[in-house]
C-alpha positions in Angstrom: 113.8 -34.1 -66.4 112.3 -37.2 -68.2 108.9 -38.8 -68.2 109.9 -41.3 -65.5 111.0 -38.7 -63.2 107.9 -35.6 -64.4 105.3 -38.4 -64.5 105.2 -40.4 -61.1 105.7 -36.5 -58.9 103.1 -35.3 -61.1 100.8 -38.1 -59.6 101.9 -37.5 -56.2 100.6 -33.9 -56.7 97.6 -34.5 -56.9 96.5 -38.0 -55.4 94.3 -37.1 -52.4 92.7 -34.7 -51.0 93.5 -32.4 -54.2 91.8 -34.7 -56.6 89.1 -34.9 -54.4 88.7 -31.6 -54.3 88.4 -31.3 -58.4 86.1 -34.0 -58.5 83.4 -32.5 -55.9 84.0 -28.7 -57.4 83.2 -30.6 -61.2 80.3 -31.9 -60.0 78.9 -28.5 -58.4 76.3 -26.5 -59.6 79.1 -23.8 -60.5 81.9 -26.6 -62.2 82.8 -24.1 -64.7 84.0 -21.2 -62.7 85.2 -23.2 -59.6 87.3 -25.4 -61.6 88.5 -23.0 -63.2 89.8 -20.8 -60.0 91.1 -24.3 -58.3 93.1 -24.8 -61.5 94.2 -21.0 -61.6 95.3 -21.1 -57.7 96.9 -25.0 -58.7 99.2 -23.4 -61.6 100.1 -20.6 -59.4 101.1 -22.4 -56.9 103.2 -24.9 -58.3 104.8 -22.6 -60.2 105.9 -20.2 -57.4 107.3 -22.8 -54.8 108.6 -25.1 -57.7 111.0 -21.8 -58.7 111.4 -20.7 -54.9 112.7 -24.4 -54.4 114.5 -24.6 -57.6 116.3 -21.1 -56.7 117.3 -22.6 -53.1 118.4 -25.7 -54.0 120.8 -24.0 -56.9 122.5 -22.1 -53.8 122.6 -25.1 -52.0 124.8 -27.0 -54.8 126.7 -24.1 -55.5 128.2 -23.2 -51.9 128.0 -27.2 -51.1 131.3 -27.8 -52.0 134.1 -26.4 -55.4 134.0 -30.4 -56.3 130.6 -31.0 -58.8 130.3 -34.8 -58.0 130.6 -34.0 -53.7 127.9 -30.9 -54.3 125.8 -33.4 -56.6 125.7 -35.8 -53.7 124.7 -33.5 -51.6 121.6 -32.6 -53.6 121.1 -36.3 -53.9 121.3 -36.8 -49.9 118.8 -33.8 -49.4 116.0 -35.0 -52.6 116.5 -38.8 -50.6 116.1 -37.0 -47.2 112.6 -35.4 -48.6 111.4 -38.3 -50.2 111.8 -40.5 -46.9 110.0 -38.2 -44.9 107.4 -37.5 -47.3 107.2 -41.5 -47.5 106.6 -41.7 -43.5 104.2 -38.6 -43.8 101.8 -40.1 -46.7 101.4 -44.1 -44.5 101.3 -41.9 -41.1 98.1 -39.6 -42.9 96.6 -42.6 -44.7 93.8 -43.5 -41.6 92.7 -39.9 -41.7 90.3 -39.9 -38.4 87.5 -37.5 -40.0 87.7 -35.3 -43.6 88.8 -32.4 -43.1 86.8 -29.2 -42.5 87.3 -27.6 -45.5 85.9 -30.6 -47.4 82.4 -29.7 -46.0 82.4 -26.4 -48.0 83.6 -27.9 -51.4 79.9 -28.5 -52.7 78.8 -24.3 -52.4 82.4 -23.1 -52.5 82.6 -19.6 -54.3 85.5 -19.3 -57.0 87.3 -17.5 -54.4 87.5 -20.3 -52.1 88.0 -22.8 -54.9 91.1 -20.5 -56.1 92.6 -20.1 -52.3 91.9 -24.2 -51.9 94.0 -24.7 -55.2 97.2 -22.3 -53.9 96.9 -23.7 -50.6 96.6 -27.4 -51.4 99.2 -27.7 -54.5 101.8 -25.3 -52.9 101.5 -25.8 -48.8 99.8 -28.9 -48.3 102.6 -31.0 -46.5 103.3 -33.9 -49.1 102.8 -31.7 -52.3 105.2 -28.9 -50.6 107.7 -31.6 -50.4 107.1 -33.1 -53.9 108.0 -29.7 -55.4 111.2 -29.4 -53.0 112.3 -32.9 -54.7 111.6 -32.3 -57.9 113.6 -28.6 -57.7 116.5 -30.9 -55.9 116.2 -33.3 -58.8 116.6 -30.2 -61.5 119.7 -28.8 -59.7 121.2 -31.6 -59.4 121.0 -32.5 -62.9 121.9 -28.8 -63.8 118.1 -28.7 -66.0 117.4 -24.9 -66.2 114.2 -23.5 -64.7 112.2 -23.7 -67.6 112.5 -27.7 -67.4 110.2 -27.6 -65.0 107.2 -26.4 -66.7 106.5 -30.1 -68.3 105.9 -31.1 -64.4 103.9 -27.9 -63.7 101.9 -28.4 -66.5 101.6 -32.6 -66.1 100.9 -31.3 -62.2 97.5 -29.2 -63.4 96.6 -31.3 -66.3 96.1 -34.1 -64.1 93.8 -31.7 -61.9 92.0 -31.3 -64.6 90.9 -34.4 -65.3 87.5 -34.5 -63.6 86.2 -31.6 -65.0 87.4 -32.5 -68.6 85.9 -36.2 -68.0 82.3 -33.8 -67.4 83.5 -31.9 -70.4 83.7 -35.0 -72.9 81.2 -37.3 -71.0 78.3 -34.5 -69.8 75.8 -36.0 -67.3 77.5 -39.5 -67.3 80.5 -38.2 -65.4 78.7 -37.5 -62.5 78.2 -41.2 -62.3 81.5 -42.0 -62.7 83.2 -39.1 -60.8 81.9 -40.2 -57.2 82.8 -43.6 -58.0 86.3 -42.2 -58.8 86.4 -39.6 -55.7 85.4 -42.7 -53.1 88.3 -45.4 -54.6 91.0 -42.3 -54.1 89.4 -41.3 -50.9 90.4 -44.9 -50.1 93.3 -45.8 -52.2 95.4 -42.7 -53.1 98.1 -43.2 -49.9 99.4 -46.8 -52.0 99.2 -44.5 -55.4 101.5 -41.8 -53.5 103.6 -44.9 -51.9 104.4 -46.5 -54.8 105.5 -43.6 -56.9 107.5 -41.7 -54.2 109.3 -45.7 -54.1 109.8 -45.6 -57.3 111.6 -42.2 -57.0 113.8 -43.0 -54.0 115.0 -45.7 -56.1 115.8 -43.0 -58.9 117.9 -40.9 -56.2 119.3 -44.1 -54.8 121.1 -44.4 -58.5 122.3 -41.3 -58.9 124.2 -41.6 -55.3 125.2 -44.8 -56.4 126.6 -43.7 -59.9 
């Protein structure tokens, strides 16, 4: 996969409540080792249902059909398929009514919790579950191997990471800038996540087309 396809899922990743989550656990009075589980449980997680997907999807183009172009299509109907709902999904979730429970325990979360929030919110939170299914789809359809996935796993956590590297470079004056940050996406992140996953229907929408 290219930039233009690892870059804009990357972002989808990790716009919302995941971000959020780095930003509160960088600004705790334990950043370094909560950080440091969320981005532990965040690589494992992406890694595992990014290959469980990947692994699927290859079954799905090889007993699709014996012609490559039909089984390609088919790929391309199922990534298209994901990316719609997951369009619906992120507009439907963008009014949230209250934060979530969890959020409430981010300020005095243990590593523990910050390493079961990480797994849990990269690998089974709803839109990032779906971003991974794509982005497998994407790979099979484009017969990438496996290991052409770890630019997007690593792009995935990297971009995790960003908070607590911000308090890493920046010291005292990113907790300034963090909340600041954590409020716009609290806000804001649904467009982010809308215009990216646009920008990759439009990427699927070629590849039917071609």
């Amino acid at each position: 996969m290219d930039i233009l396809t690892i870059l804009p899922m990357a972002i989808v990743m990790v716009a919302g409540p995941q971000i959020i989550s780095a930003v509160f656990f960088a600004t705790s009075e334990d950043w370094r080792r909560t950080s440091a589980a969320l981005l532990a449980g965040a690589v494992l997680a992406v890694t595992v249902f990014v290959t469980i997907a990947y692994v699927v999807m290859r079954l799905v183009k090889s007993g699709a059909s014996s012609d490559e172009s039909t089984s390609d299509h088919v790929l391309d109907f199922i990534v298209l398929a994901l990316l719609l709902i997951l369009l619906v999904y992120v507009f439907l979730d963008r009014k949230r009514a209250e934060p979530p429970k969890w959020m409430g325990k981010l300020e005095t979360a243990t590593p523990r919790f910050a390493f079961t929030l990480g797994f849990l919110l990269l690998g089974l939170f709803p839109s990032d579950l779906l971003t991974s299914i794509a982005v497998a789809g994407r790979m099979a359809r484009q017969h990438d191997p496996w290991w052409n996935a770890v630019p997007f796993i690593v792009l995935s956590v990297l971009l995790l990471a960003l908070p607590v590297l911000l308090v890493l470079l920046l010291g005292r004056r990113a907790h300034v800038i963090l909340p600041k940050v954590r409020n716009w996406m609290n806000t804001n992140s649904w467009i982010v996540n809308e215009i990216v996953i646009l920008f990759f229907i439009a990427i699927t929408i070629d590849s039917l087309l071609s």
